[in-house]
C-alpha positions in Angstrom: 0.0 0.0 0.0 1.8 3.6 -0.9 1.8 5.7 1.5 0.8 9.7 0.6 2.3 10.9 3.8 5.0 10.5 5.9 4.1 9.5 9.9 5.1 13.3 10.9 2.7 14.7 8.6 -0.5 12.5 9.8 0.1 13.7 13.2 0.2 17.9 11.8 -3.0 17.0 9.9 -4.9 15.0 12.3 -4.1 18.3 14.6 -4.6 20.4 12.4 -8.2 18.9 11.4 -8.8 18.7 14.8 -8.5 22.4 15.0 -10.9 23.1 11.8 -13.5 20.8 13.6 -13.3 23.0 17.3 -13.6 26.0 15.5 -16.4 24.7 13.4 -18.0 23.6 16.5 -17.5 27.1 18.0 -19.0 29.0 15.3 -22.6 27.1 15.7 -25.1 28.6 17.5 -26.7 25.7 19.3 -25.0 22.3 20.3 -28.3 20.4 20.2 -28.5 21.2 16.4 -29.0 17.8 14.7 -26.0 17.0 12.2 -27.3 16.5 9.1 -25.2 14.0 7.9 -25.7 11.9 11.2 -28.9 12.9 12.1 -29.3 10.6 15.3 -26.8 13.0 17.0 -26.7 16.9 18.0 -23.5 18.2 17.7 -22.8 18.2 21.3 -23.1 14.0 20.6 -21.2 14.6 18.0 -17.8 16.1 19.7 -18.3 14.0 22.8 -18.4 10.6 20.1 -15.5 11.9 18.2 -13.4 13.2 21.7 -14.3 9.8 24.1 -13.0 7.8 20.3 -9.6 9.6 20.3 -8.8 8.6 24.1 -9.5 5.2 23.4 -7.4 5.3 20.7 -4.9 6.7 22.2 -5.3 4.1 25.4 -5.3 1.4 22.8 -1.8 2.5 21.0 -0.2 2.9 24.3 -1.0 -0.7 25.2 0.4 -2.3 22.1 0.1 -4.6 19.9 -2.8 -6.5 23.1 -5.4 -9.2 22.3 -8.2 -6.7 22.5 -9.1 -3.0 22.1 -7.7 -0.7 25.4 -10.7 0.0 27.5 -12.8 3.0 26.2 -12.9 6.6 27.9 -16.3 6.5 29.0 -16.3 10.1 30.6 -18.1 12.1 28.4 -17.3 16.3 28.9 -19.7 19.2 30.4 -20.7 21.8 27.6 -18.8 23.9 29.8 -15.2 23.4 28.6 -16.1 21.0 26.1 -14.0 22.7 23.1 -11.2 22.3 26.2 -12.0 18.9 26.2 -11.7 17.9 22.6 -8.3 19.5 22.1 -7.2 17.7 25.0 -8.7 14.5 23.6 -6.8 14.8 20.4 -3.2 15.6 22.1 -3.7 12.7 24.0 -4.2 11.0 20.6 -0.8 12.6 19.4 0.9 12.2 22.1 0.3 8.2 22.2 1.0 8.0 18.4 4.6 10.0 18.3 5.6 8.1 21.7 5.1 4.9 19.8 6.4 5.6 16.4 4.7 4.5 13.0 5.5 0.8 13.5 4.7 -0.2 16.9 2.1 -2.8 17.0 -1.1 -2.3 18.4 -4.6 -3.8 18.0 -7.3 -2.7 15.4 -10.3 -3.7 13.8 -9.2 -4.1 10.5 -7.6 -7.7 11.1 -8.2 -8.9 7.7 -8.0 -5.9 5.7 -4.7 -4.7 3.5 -3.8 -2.1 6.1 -1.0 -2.9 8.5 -1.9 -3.2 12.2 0.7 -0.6 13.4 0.6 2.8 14.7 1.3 4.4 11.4 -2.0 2.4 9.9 -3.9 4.0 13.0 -2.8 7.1 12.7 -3.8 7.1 8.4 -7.1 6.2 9.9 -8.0 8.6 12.7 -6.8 11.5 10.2 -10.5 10.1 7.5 -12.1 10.0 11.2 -11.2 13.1 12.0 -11.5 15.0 8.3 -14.7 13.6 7.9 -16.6 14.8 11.4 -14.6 18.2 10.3 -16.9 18.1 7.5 -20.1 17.3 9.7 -19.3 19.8 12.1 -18.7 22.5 9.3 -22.6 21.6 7.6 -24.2 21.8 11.2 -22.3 25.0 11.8 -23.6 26.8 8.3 -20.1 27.0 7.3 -18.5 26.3 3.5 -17.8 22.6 4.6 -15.2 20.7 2.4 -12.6 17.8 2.4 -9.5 19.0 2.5 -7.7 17.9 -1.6 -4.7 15.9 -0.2 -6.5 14.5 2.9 -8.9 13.2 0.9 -6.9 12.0 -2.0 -5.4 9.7 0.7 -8.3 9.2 2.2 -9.9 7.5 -0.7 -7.0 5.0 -0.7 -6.8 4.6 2.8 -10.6 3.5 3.3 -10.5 1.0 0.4 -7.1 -0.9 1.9 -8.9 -0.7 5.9 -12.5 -0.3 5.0 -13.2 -2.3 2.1 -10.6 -4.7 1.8 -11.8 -8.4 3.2 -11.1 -12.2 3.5 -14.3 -12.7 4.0 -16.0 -14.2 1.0 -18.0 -12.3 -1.7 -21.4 -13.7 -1.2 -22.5 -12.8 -5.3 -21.6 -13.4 -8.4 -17.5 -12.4 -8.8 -16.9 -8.9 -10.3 -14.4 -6.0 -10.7 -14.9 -2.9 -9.6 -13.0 0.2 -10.9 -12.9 3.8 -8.8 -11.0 6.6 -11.1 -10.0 10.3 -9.5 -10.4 12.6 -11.9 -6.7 13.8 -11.8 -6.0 9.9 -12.7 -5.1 7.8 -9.9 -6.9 4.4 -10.0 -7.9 1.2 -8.0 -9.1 -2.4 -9.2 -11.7 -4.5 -6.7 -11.7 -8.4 -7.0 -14.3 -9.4 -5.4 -14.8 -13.6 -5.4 -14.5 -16.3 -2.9 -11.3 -15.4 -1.5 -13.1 -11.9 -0.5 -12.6 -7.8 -1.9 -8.6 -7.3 -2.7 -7.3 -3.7 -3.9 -5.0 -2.9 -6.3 -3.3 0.0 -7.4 -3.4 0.3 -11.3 -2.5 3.1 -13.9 -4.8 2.1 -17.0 -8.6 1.3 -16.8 -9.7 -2.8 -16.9 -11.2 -3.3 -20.0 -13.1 -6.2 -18.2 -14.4 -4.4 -15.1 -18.0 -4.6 -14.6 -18.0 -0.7 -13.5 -16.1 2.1 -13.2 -16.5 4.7 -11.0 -14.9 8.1 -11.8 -15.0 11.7 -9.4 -13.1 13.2 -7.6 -11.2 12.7 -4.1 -13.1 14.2 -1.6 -16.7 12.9 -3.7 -15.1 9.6 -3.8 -14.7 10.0 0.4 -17.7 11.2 0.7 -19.8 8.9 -0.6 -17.9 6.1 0.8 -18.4 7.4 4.1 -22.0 8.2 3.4 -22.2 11.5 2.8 -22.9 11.7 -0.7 -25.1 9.7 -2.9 -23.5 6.9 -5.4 -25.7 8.1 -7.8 -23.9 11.4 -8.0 -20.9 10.0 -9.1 -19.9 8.9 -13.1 -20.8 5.4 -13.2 -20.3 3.6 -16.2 -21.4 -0.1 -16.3 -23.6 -2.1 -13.9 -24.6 -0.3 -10.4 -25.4 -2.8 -8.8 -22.0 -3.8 -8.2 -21.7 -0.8 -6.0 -25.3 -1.0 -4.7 -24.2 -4.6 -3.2 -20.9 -3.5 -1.7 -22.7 -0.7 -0.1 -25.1 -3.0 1.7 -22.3 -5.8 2.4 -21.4 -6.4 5.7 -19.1 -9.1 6.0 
């Protein structure tokens, strides 16, 4: 899997989105406005879920490479000093990741994915965790809300490797898959018995059931839910994408 960043940079970013997201929170008027894109939480809900996450995290890369996930922060923050809070919540998560280094062990939930179980692969992820609640935070607040370009252009690869990427076996009819960004970096899904596999490639399959073309941040978006599929170029058969949206392996 290439990496886009070095380990020093996913530690400024996930800071730096981290910052975008406080200030987002700051300019809304009212912490019990319902986030759009997750509507079953207020904004309040929505910093304490993304705050009590990075302290587990952070828990769970200080214990190494354990059997099972580092017990979970359950203290959730007063509205009173909760911008305090989350800042606080996402040193911790800094902190942990720097003292371990990018390839200190530690468990995760992506087992049987194509994404490496270290503190590097943690630290990729928590930076699409954090980018896209910057987002949410931003479209509660009434602000212009956007994926930052080269967080999301690593983003897209970074939740097909973790996200997507399976042993467990394809329950249709095999197919291939194709996702294009418009300024021309591509991926090739298998899926078949042996599960979903990723593959960088640098020409289009001629024998891929659909392609999928947009790009970065509408790729990450609609992976993660907040765009429609159908608002992206498809060319070939849908339903490819329809079942691998609804898959849950």
């Amino acid at each position: 899997m290439e990496q886009t960043f070095a380990f020093a940079d996913l530690l400024r970013l996930i800071d730096e989105r981290s910052t975008a997201f406080v200030a987002a929170v700051a300019a809304a008027p009212d912490l019990d406005a319902q986030v759009p894109t997750c509507p079953e939480w207020t904004l309040f809900d929505l910093v304490q879920h993304l705050g009590v996450g990075r302290r587990a995290w952070a828990a769970t890369i200080a214990a190494g490479p354990a059997d099972a996930k580092a017990a979970p922060d359950e203290a959730t923050a007063p509205r009173e000093g909760l911008l305090e809070w989350m800042a606080a919540s996402t040193k911790q998560l800094v902190d942990a990741l720097e003292a371990a280094g990018p390839d200190r062990g530690c468990w995760t939930w992506w087992g049987d994915s194509q994404s490496p179980e270290t503190a590097f692969a943690v630290a990729r992820h928590q930076l699409q965790e954090i980018a896209i609640h910057t987002y949410d935070a931003q479209l509660t607040a009434g602000l212009d809300a956007a994926l930052v370009d080269e967080v999301a252009f690593d983003g897209v690869d970074e939740f097909l490797h973790t996200c997507n990427a399976t042993t467990s076996p394809w329950p249709h009819e095999p197919a291939v898959l194709n996702y294009h960004v418009t300024d021309g970096r591509s991926w090739r899904l298998d899926f078949n018995a042996d599960g979903l596999q990723v593959t960088r490639i640098t020409t289009p399959d001629a024998d891929a059931d659909l392609s999928v073309t947009a790009t970065a941040a509408e790729l990450e978006l609609c992976m993660y839910g907040r765009l429609p599929a159908d608002s992206l170029k498809l060319d070939g058969d849908r339903q490819v994408l329809q079942r691998l949206i609804e898959w849950v392996p």
